[in-house]
C-alpha positions as CSV (number, residue, x, y, z in Angstrom):
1,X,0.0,0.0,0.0
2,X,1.3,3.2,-1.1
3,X,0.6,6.1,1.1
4,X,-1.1,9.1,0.0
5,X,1.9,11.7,-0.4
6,X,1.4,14.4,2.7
7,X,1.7,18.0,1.3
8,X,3.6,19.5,3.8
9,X,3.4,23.5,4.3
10,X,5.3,26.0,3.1
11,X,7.5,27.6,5.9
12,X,5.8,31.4,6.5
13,X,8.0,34.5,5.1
14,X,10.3,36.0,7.1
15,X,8.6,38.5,9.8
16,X,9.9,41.7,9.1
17,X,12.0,43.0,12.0
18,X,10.1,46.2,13.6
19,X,11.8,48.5,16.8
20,X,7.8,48.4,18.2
21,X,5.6,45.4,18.6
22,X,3.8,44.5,15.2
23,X,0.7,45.2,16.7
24,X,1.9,49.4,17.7
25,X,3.4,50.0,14.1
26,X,0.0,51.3,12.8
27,X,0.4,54.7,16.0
28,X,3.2,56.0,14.3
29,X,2.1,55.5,11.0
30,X,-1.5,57.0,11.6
31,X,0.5,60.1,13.4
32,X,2.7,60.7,10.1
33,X,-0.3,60.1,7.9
34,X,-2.1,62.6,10.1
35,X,1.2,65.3,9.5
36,X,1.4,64.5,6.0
37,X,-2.7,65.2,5.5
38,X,-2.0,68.2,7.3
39,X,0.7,69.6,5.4
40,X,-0.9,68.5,2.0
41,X,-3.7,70.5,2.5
42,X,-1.3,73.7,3.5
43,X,0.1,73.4,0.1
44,X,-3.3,73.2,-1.2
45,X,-4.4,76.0,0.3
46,X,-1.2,78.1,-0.2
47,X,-1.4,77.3,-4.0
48,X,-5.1,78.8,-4.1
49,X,-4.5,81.6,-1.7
50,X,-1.4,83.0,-3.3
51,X,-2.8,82.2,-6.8
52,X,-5.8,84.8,-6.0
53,X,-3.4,87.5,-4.9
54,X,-1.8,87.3,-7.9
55,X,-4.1,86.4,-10.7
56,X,-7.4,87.2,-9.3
57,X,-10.7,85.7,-9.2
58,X,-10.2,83.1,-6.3
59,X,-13.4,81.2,-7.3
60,X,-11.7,80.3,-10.8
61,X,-8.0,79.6,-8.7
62,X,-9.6,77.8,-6.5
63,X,-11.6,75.9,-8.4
64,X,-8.6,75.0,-11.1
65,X,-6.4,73.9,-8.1
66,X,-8.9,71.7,-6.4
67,X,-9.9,69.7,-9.7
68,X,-6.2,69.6,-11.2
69,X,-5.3,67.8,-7.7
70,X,-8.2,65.5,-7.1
71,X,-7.2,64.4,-10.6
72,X,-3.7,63.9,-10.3
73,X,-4.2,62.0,-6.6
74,X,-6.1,59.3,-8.7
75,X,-3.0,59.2,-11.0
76,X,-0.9,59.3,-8.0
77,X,-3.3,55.9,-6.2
78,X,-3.0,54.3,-9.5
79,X,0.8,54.9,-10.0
80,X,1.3,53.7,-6.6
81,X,0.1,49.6,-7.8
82,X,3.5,49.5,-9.0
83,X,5.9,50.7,-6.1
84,X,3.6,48.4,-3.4
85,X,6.8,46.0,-3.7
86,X,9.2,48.4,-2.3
87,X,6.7,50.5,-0.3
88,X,9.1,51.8,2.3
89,X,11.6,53.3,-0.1
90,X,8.9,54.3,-2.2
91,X,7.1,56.3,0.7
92,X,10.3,57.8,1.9
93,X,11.0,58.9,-1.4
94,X,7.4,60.2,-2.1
95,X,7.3,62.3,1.0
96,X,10.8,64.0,0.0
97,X,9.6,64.8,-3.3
98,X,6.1,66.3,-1.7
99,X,8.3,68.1,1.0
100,X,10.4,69.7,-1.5
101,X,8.0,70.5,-4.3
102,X,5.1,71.8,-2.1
103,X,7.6,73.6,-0.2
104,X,9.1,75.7,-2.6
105,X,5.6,76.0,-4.6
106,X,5.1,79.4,-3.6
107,X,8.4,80.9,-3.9
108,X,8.3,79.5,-7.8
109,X,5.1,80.7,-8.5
110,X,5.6,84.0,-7.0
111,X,9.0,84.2,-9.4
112,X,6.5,83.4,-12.3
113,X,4.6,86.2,-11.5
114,X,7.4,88.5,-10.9
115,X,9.9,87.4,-13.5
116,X,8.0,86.4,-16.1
117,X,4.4,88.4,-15.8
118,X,2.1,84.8,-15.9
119,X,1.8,81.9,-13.3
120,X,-1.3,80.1,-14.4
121,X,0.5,77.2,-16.3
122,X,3.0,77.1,-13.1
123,X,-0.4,76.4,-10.9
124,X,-1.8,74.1,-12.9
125,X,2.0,72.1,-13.0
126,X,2.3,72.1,-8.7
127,X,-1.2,71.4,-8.5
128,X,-0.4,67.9,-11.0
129,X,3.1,67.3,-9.1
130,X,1.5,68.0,-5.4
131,X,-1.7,65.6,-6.1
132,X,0.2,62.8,-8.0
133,X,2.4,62.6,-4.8
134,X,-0.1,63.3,-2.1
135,X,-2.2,60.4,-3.9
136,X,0.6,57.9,-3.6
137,X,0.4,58.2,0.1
138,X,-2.0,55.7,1.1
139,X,-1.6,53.2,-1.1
140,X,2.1,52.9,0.2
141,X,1.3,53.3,3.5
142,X,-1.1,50.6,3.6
143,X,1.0,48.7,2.1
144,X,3.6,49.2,5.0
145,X,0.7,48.4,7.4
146,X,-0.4,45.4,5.9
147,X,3.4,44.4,6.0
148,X,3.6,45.1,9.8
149,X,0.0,43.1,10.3
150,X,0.7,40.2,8.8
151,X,4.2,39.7,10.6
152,X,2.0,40.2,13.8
153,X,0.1,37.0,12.4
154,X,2.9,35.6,11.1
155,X,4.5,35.8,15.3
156,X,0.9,34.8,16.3
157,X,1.7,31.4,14.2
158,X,5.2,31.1,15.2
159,X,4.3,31.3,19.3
160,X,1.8,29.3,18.6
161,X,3.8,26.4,16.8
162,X,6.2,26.6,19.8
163,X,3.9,25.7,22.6
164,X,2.5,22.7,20.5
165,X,6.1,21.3,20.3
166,X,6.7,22.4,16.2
167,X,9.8,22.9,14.9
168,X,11.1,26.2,14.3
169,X,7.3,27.6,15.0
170,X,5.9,25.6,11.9
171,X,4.3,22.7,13.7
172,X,4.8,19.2,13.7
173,X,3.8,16.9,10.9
174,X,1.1,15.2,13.0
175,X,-0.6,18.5,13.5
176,X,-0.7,20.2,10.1
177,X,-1.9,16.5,9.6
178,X,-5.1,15.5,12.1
179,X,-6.1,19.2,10.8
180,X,-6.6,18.6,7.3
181,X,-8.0,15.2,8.2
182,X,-10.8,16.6,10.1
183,X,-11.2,19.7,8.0
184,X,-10.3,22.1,11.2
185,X,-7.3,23.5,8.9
186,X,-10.3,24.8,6.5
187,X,-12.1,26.5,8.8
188,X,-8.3,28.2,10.0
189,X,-8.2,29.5,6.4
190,X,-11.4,30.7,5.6
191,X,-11.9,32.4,9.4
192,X,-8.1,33.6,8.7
193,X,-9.3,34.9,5.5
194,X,-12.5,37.0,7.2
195,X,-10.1,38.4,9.9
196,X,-7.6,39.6,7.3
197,X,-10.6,41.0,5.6
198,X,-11.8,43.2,8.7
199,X,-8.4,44.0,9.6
200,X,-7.9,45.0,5.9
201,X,-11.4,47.6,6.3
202,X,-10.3,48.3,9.7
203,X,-7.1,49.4,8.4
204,X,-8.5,51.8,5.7
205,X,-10.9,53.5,8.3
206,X,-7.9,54.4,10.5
207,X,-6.1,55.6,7.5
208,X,-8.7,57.8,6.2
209,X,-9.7,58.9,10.2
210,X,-5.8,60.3,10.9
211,X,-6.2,61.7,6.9
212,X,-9.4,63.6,7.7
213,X,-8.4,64.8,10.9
214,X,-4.9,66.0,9.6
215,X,-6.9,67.7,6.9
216,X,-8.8,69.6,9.5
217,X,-5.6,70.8,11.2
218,X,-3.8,71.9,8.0
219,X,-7.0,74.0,6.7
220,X,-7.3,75.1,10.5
221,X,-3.5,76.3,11.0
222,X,-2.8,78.0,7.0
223,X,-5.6,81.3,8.1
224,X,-4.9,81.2,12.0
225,X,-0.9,80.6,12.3
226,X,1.3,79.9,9.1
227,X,0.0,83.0,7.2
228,X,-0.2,85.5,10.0
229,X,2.6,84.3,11.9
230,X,5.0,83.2,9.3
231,X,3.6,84.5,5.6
232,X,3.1,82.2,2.7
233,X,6.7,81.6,1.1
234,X,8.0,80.9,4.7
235,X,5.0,79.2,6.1
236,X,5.1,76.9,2.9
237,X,8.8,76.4,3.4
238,X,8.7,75.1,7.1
239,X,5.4,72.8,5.9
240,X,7.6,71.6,3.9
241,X,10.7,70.7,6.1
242,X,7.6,69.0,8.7
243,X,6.7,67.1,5.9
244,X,10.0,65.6,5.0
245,X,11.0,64.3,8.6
246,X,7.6,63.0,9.6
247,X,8.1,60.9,6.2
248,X,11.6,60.2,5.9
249,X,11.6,59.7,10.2
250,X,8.8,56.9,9.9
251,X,10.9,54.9,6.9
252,X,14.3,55.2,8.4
253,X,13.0,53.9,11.9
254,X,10.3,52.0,11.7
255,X,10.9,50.4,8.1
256,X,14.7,50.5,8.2
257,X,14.7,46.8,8.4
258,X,13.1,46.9,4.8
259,X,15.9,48.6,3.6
260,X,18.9,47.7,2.0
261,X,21.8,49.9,2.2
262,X,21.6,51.0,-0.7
263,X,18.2,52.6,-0.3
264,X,18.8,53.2,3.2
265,X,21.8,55.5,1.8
266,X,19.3,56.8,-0.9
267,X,16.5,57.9,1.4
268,X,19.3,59.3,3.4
269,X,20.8,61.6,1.4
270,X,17.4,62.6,-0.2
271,X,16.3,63.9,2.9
272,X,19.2,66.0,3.9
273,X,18.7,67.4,0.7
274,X,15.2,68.4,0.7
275,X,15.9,69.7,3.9
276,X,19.0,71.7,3.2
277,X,17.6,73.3,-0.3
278,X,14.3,74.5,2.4
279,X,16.4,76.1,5.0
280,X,19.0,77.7,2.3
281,X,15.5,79.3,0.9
282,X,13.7,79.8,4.4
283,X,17.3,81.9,5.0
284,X,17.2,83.8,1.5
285,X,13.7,84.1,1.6
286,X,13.5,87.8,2.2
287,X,16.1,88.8,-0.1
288,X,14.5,86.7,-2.9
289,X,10.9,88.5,-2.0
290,X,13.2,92.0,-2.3
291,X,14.5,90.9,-5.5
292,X,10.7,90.2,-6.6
293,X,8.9,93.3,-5.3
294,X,11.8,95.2,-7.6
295,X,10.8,92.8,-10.4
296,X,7.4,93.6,-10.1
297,X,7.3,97.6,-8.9
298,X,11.0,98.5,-10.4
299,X,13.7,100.1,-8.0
300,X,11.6,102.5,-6.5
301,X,10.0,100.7,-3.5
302,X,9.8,102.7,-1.2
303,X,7.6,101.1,1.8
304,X,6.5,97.6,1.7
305,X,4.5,96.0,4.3
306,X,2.3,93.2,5.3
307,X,-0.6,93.6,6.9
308,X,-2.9,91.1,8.3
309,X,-4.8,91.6,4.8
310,X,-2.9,91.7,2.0
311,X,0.4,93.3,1.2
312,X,0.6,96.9,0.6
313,X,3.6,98.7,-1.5
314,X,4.0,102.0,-2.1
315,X,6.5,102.8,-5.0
316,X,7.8,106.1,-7.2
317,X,10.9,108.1,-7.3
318,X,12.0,110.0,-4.6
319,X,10.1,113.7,-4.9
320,X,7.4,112.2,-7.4
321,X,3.7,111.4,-6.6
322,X,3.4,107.8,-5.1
323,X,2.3,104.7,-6.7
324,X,0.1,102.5,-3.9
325,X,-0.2,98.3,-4.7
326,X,-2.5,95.9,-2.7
327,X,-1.1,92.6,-3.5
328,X,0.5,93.5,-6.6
329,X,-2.4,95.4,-8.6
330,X,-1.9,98.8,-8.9
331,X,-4.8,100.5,-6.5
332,X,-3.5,104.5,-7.3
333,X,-1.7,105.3,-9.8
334,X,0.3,108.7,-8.5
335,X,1.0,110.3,-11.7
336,X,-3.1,110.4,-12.6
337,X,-5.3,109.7,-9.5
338,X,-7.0,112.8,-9.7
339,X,-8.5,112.1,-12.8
340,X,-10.0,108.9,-10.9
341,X,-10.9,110.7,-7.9
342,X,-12.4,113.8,-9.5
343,X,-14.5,112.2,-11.4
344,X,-15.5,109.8,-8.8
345,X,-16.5,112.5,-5.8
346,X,-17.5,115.7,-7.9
347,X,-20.5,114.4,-9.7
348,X,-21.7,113.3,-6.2
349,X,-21.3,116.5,-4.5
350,X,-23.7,118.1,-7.2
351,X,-26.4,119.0,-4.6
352,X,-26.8,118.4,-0.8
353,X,-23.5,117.2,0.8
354,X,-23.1,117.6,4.3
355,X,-22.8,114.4,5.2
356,X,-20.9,112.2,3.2
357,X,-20.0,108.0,3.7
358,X,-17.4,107.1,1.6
359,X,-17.0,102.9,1.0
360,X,-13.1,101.8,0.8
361,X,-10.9,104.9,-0.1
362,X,-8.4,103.7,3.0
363,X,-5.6,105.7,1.0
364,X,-7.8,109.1,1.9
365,X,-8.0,110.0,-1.7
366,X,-11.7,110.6,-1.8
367,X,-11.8,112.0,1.1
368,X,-9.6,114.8,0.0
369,X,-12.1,115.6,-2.9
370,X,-14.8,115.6,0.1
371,X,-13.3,117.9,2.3
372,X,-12.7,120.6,-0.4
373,X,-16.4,122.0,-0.2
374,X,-16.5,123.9,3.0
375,X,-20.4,123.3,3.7
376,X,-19.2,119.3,4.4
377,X,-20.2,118.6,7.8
378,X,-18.7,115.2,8.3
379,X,-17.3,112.1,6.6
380,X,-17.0,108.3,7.3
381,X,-14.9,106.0,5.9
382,X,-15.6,102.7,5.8
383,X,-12.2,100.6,5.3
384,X,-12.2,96.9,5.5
385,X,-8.0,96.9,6.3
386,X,-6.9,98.8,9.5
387,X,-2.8,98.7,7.0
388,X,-3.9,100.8,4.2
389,X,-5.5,103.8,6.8
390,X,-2.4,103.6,8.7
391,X,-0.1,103.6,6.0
392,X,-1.9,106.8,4.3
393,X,-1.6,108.7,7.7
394,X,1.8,108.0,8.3
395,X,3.7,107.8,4.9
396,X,5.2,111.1,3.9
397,X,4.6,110.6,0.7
398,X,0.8,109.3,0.8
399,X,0.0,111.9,3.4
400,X,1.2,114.9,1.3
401,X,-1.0,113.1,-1.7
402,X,-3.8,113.0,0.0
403,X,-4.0,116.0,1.5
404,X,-3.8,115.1,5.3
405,X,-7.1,114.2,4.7
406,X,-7.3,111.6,7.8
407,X,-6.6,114.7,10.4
408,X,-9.6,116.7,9.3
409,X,-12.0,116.5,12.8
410,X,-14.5,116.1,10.1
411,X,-13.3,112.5,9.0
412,X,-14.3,109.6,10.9
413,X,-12.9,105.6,10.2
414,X,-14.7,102.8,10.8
415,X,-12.9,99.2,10.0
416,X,-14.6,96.6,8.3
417,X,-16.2,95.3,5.1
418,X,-18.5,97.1,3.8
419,X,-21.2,95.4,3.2
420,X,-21.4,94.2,7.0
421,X,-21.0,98.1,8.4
422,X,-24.0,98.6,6.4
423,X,-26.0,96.0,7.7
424,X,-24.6,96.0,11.2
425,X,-25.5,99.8,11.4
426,X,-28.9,99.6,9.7
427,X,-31.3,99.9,13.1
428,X,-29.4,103.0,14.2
429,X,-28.2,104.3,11.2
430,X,-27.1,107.8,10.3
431,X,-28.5,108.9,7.0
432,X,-26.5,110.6,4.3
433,X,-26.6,112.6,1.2
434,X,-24.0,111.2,-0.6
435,X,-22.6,107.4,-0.1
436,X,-19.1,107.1,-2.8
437,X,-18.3,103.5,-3.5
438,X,-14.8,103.7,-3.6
439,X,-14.0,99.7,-3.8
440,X,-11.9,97.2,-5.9
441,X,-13.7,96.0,-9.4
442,X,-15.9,93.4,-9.2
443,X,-14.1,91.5,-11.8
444,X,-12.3,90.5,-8.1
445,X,-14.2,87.3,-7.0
446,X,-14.0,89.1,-3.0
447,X,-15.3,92.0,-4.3
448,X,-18.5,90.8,-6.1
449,X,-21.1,91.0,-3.0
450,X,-20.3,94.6,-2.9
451,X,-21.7,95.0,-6.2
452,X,-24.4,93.5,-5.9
453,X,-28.3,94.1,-5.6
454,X,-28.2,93.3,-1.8
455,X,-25.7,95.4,-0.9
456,X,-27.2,98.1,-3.0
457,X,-30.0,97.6,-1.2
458,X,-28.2,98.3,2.0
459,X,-26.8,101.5,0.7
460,X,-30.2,103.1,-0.3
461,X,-31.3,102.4,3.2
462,X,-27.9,105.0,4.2
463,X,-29.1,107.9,1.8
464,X,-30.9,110.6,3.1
465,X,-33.9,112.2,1.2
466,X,-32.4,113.4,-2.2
467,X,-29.1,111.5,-1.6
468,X,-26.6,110.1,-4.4
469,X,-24.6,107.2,-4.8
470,X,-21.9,106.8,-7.1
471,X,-20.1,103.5,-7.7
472,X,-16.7,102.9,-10.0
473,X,-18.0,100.3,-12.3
474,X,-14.6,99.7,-13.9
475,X,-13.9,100.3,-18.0
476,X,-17.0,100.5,-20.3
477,X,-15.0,100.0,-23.1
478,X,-12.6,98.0,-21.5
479,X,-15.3,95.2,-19.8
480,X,-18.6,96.8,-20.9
481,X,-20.4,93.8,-19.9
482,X,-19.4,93.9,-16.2
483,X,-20.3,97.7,-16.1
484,X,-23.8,96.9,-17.8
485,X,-24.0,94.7,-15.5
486,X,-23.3,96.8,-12.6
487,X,-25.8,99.0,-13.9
488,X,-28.6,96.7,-14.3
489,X,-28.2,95.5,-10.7
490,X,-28.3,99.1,-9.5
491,X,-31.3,99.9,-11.1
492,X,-33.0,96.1,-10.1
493,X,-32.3,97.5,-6.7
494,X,-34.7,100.5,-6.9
495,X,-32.1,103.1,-8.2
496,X,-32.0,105.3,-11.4
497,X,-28.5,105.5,-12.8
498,X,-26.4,107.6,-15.3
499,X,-23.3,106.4,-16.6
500,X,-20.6,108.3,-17.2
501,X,-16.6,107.9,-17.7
502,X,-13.4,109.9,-17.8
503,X,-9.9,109.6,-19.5
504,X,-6.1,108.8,-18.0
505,X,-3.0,107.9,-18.1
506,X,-1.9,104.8,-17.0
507,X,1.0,104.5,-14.8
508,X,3.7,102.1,-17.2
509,X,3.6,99.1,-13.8
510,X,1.7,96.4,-13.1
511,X,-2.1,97.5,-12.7
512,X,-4.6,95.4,-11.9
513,X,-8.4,94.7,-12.3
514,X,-9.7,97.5,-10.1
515,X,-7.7,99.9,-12.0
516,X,-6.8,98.7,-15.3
517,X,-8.9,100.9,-17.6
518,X,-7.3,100.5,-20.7
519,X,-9.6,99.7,-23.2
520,X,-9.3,97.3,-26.7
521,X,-7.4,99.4,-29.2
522,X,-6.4,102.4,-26.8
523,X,-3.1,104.1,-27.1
524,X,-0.2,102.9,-24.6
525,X,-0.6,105.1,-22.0
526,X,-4.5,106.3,-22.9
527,X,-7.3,104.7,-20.3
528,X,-10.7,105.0,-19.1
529,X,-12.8,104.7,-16.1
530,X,-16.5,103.8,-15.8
531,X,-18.9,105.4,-13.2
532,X,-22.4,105.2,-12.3
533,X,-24.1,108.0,-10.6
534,X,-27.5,106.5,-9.2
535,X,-30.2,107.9,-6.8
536,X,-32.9,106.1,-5.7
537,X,-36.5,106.3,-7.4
538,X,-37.3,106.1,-11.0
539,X,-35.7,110.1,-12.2
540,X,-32.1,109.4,-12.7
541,X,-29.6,112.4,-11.2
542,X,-28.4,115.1,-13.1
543,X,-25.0,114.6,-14.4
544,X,-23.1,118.0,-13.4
545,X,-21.1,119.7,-11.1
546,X,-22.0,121.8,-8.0
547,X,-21.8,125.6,-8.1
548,X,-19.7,125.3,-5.1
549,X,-17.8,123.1,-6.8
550,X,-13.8,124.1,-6.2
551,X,-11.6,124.6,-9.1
552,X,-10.5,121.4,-10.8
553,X,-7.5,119.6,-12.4
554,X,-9.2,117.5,-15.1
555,X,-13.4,117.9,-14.9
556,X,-15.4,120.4,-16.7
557,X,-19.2,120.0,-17.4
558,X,-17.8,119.8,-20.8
559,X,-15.7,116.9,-20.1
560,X,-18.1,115.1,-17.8
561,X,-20.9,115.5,-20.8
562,X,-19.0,114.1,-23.0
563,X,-17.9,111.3,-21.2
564,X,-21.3,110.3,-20.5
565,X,-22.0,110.4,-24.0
566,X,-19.5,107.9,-24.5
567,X,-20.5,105.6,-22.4
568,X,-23.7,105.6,-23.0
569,X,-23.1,104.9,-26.7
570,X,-21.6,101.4,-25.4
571,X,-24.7,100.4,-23.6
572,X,-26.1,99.4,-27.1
573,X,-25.5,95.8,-27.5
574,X,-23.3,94.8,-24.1
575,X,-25.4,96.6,-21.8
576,X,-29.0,95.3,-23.2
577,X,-30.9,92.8,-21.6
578,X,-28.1,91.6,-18.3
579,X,-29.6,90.4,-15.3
580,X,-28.4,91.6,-11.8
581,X,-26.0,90.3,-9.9
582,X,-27.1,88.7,-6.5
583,X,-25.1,87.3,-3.7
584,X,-26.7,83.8,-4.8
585,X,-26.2,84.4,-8.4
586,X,-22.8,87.0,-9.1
587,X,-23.0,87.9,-12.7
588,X,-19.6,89.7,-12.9
């Protein structure tokens, strides 16, 4: 008789050799998933942030960074299939690459913007690179957990083996034998099997727990202490250096076993890299922002400072009028302002002025046009940053520009958006006769609810009995369909309008949306700015200037005719038929 052959088992793989009890590893490697969620979402939020300083329209940034790196993380899960084999290298080496490239995201873009006048493709490229490698995570570091599980089961087996008498922790013959005769060995596997299976889910949960959570800190600390405390190139830069030794920390002491020398040398020497190229640029990093700010305003800074807003530059030679930038767009233009603010205020004044509540205008400009008619009784300003005010009192340059304006006892400064002065103050509200909108174009995403039919709303409930308001609309040649735009939302919020518009110069820097009114086929240097004079009822105000009016620089009744004849020539086409603009449904 010929016995049946016994198929004898195959000895388990070698337990990998962990400084912590199989059963700990997943702590630490929830704690670095919970760092490296943190500081993914930093850069994620730094890329948007920084990318609506500089281009604008934080709805479109945001959106274009948020889709471009959801997309590239599913790249980055599927690329990750093929590095599961060498997970603990391929981790270290992922995190190194995220540390450095998020890290130094916004210095690069800001150089794109500085040096070479367009970052968008630049966004798009970090947001790729920064997804691809932030969706490689997991799939490695489950990987590594599953690799630390199953040498807990395989030691489970091995003790096991042991106190039965076994060889080596495999068992004796007799054992793996009587098993399989009685079908015991069966039921092993398949209740193996359904523990691996819950272990498996149980695995992913904690994952995607210490992911969420990290998430939440990372959004939490970018607004409340990177940005304010530290700014966004360093802020990225130090995310960045956290980021490379929570990764490269959990490989080199918790997977080191896993590791040959080679790639222990590897991950090594990546890592002091990484970390060396952050610190060289977290040292340099305010002479490389000096080196920009020149780039961007020329030679002639001459104050530069952050507030806990935006960043405000003033720039123009020494003796000249001032040049005055909020995060790089060109707010007022020196050499022309008074075109802008003449034609702004003096249309307004043209009937009862003694009170007067001017929205924006923190660089006191308006209020310098105010306070030249005598009969003014008082003026508020309504300023959402606390910087710009301070700045415009303080500055020799912007104070002598603006007349002083902010030490006239007439002038009053209240900080905060707008639209929430307005609606804050409604119960108890002083009334005035003229209300000047003095804000940043609504082509600026931020901007939009302050041009729209609520807010409008808001500001006919200010306006005394016969009062004006008056709102820069931006270029009707330029963007006719945004001023037509503005327009019809005035008028759907109870007001009659007349449009008017008035030539400059443009200053030869960098202007932005809220003062770029060049229009298509202008001269260099030629521009134009769009206003809207509006009172409430169905007569529109008449378009002229005060007999009280002091002596002006640039407006006539001559000029201020004609420009409303021009712009009401555009309204023809663009300006027919837009729907307002609500806070539900911006238009602009």
């Amino acid at each position: 008789m010929i016995d049946p052959p016994v198929t004898m088992p195959l000895p388990p793989k070698r337990a990998a050799r962990l400084p912590v009890r199989p059963g700990a590893v997943r702590y630490p490697v929830l704690a670095v998933v919970f760092v490296c969620a943190a500081c993914g979402l930093v850069y994620e939020l730094e890329l948007v942030a920084l990318a609506s300083y500089l281009i604008g329209d934080s709805v479109t940034q945001a959106s274009v960074v948020l889709s471009v790196m959801v997309f590239a993380m599913g790249i980055g899960s599927l690329l990750a299939k093929r590095l599961r084999c060498r997970a603990a290298v391929a981790f270290g080496l992922v995190e190194g690459g995220l540390a450095l490239i998020g890290g130094c995201s916004a210095m690069v873009l800001y150089a794109a913007f500085a040096w070479l006048g367009e970052s968008r493709y630049v966004l798009v490229a970090f947001s790729l690179a920064i997804g691809v490698l932030i969706g490689a995570e997991i799939p490695l570091l489950m990987s590594l957990i599953q690799r630390a599980e199953s040498a807990r089961g395989q030691g489970g087996a091995s003790a096991e083996g042991r106190s039965d008498g076994g060889t080596e922790g495999w068992g004796g013959g007799e054992g793996w034998s009587d098993e399989g005769a009685d079908g015991r060995g069966g039921e092993q596997v398949g209740g193996g099997g359904r523990r691996e299976a819950q272990d498996a889910a149980g695995t992913v949960a904690d994952l995607f727990a210490a992911d969420y959570v990290g998430a939440l800190v990372g959004g939490l600390a970018f607004p409340f202490l990177l940005l304010p405390w530290l700014g966004q190139l360093t802020g990225a830069l130090v995310t960045g250096a956290v980021n490379a030794v929570a990764g490269g920390g959990l490989v080199l002491w918790l997977f080191r076993h896993d590791l040959t020398p080679r790639a222990r040398t590897l991950l090594i020497g990546v890592n002091v890299a990484v970390l060396a190229v952050l610190a060289t640029a977290t040292v340099l990093v305010d002479d490389f922002e000096q080196a920009a700010r020149h780039a961007v305003y020329g030679d002639s800074v001459r104050v530069a400072v952050h507030t806990e807003l935006q960043e405000v530059v003033v720039a123009g030679e020494r003796g000249g009028p001032p040049d005055l930038f909020l995060n790089g767009r060109l707010r007022v233009g020196g050499q022309d302002e008074y075109r802008y603010h003449e034609a702004l205020v003096h249309p307004a004044m043209n009937g009862p002025h003694a009170r007067v509540l001017i929205l924006g205008g923190g660089d006191g400009l308006a209020a310098r046009e105010v306070l030249r008619y005598p009969d003014v009784l008082a003026v508020t300003v309504v300023e959402l940053d606390p910087g710009v005010v301070r700045l415009a009192r303080t500055d020799p340059d912007l104070a002598a520009l603006n007349g002083h304006s902010f030490r006239d006892p007439r002038v009053t400064v209240a900080y905060g958006d707008a639209f929430t002065w307005l609606r804050s103050s409604r119960p108890v509200q002083e009334r005035y006769d003229v209300v000047i909108s003095d804000l940043p174009d609504p082509g600026i995403t931020p901007s939009a609810k302050l041009y729209s039919e609520e807010f409008y709303g808001l500001a006919a409930g200010a306006l005394a009995d016969g009062g004006r308001l008056v709102v820069h609309a931006g270029s009707a040649a330029a963007r006719p369909r945004t001023y037509w735009t503005v327009d019809a939302t005035l008028r759907a919020a109870g007001f009659a309008t007349r449009p008017y518009g008035t030539g400059g110069r443009t200053s030869g820097l960098t202007d932005g949306p809220d003062r770029a009114g060049r229009s298509t086929g202008a001269a260099p240097g030629e521009g134009e700015w769009g206003f809207l004079l509006a009172a409430p009822g169905g007569r529109p105000p008449v378009l002229g200037l005060d007999d009280a009016a002091p002596r002006l620089r640039s407006l006539t009744p001559g000029v201020l005719t004609e420009g409303g004849s021009r712009v009401e020539r555009s309204r023809t086409g663009a300006g027919a038929g837009l729907p307002p603009s609500t806070l539900v449904h911006p238009r602009y």
